[in-house]
C-alpha positions in Angstrom: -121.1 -23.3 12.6 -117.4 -23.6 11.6 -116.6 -26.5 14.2 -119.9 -28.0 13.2 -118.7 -27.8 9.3 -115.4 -29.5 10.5 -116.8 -32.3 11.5 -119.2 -33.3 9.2 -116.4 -32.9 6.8 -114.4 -35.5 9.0 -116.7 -37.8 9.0 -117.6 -37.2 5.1 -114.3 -37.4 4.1 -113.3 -40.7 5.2 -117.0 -42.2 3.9 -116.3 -40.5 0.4 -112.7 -41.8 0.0 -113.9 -45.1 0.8 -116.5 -45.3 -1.5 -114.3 -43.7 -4.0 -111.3 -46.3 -3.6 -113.6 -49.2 -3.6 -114.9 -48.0 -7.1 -111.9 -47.8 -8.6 -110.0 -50.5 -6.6 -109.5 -52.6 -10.1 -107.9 -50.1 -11.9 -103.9 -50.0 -12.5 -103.8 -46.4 -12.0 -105.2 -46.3 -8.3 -103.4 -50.1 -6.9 -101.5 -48.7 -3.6 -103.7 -45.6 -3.2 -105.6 -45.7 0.0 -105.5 -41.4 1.3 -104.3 -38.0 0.9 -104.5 -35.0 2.1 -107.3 -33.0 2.4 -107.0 -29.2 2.3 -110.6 -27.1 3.0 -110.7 -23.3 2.7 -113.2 -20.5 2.6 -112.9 -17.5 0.7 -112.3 -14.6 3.5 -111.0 -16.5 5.7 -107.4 -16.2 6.8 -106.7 -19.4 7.7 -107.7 -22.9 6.0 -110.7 -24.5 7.8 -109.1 -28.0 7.3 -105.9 -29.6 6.5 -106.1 -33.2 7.2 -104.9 -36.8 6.1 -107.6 -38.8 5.0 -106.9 -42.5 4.8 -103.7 -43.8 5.0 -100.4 -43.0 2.9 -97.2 -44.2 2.9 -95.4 -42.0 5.9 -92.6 -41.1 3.2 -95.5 -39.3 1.0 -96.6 -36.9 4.3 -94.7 -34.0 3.2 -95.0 -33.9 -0.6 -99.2 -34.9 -0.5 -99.5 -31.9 2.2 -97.6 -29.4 0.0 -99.3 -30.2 -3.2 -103.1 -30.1 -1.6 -102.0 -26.4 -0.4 -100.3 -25.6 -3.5 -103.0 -26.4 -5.7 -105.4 -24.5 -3.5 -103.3 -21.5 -3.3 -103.0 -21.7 -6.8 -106.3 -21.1 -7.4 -106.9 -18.8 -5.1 -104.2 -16.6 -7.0 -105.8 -17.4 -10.9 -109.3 -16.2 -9.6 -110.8 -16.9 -12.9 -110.2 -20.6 -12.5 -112.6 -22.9 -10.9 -110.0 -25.9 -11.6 -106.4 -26.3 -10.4 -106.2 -28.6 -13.8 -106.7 -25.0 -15.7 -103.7 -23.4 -14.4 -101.6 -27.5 -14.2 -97.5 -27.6 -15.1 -96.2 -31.0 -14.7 -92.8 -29.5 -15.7 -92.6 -27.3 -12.8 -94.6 -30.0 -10.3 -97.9 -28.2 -10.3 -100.9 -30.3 -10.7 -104.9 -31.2 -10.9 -106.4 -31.9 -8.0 -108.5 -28.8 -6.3 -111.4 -27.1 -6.8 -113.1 -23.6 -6.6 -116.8 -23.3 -5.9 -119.3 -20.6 -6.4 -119.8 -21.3 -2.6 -116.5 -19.2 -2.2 -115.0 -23.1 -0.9 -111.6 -23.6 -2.3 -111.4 -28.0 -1.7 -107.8 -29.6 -2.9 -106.8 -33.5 -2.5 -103.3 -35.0 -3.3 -102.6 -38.4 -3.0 -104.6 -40.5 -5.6 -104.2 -40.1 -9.6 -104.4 -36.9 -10.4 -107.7 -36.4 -11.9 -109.3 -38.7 -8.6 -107.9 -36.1 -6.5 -110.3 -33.9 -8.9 -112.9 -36.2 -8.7 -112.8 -36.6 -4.9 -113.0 -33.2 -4.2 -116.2 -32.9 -6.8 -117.8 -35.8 -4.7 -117.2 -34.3 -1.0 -118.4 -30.9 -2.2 -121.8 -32.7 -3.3 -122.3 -35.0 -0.3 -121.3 -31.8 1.9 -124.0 -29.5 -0.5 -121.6 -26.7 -1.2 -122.6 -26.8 -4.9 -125.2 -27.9 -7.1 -124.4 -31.2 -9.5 -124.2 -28.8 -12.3 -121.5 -26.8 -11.1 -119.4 -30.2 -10.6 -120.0 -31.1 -14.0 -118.8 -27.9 -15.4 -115.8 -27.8 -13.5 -115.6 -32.0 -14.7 -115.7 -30.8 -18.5 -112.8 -28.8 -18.0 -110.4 -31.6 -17.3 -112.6 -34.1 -18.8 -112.7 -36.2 -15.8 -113.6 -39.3 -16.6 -113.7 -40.7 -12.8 -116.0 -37.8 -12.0 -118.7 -39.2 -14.8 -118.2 -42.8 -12.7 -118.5 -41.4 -9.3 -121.9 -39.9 -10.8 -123.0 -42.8 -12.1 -122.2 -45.1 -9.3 -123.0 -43.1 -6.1 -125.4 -39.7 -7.4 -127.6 -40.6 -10.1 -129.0 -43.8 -8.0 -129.8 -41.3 -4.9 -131.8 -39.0 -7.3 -133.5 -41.2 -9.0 -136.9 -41.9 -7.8 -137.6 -45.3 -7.0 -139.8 -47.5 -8.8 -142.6 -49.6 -7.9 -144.3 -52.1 -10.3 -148.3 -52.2 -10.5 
């Protein structure tokens, strides 16, 4: 089960980040972003199930976007009240937005896009991978206020679950 989890999440990653930087490919905030790094772990579990680049960075960023995807996750893992790295963020001391803790017991982090599309891509993954319901994503969303969260929804979610139409 865990090797089979690993690789759908692969294979999702990559398709979510690309949908993800083509929506928000015009906007000043995300010109030069193309990846990250991806950090997946279970509650219980010693070890994380995934720490991965997805996309492509600038080989100077390897080191800080690794730290800061584990960082935020063990951050959160620590504050166990929080479902959002953004509750618990300190720009002052380089601790940021970015992961997220589901009901699921998944603990999903990104670094490497603006901060609250790290938030936003982790959101999205979780739903295409179905380890939590759309309204557990907008809860966690309405803690940051993610704005890119409400666009993901609106672009790639809402379409899928809307029943098609036919005219009479």
């Amino acid at each position: 089960m865990e090797n089979e989890l690993k690789d759908t999440l692969t294979q999702r990653a990559s398709e979510c980040l690309l949908l993800v930087l083509d929506l928000f490919k015009d906007q000043e905030k995300w010109q030069g972003k193309t990846g990250g790094y991806l950090y997946v772990h279970k509650e219980g579990d010693k070890e994380p199930l995934l720490v991965m680049l997805v996309g492509t960075i600038n080989p100077e960023k390897t080191d800080r976007y690794r730290t800061l995807c584990q960082e935020k996750a063990e951050r959160l893992h620590l504050i166990r009240v929080h479902v959002s790295s953004w509750q618990s963020r300190k720009p002052d001391i380089d601790q940021w937005g970015g992961a997220i803790k589901l009901a699921s017991g998944y603990v999903i982090s990104f670094s490497g896009l603006p901060e609250l599309g790290d938030e936003a891509f982790c959101m999205y993954l979780a739903y295409m991978l179905e380890l939590a319901p759309i309204e557990e994503l907008q809860a966690i969303a309405s803690i940051s206020d993610n704005l890119y969260w409400l666009q993901i929804e609106m672009a790639y979610i809402v379409p899928r679950s809307t029943p098609e139409t036919t005219e009479s």
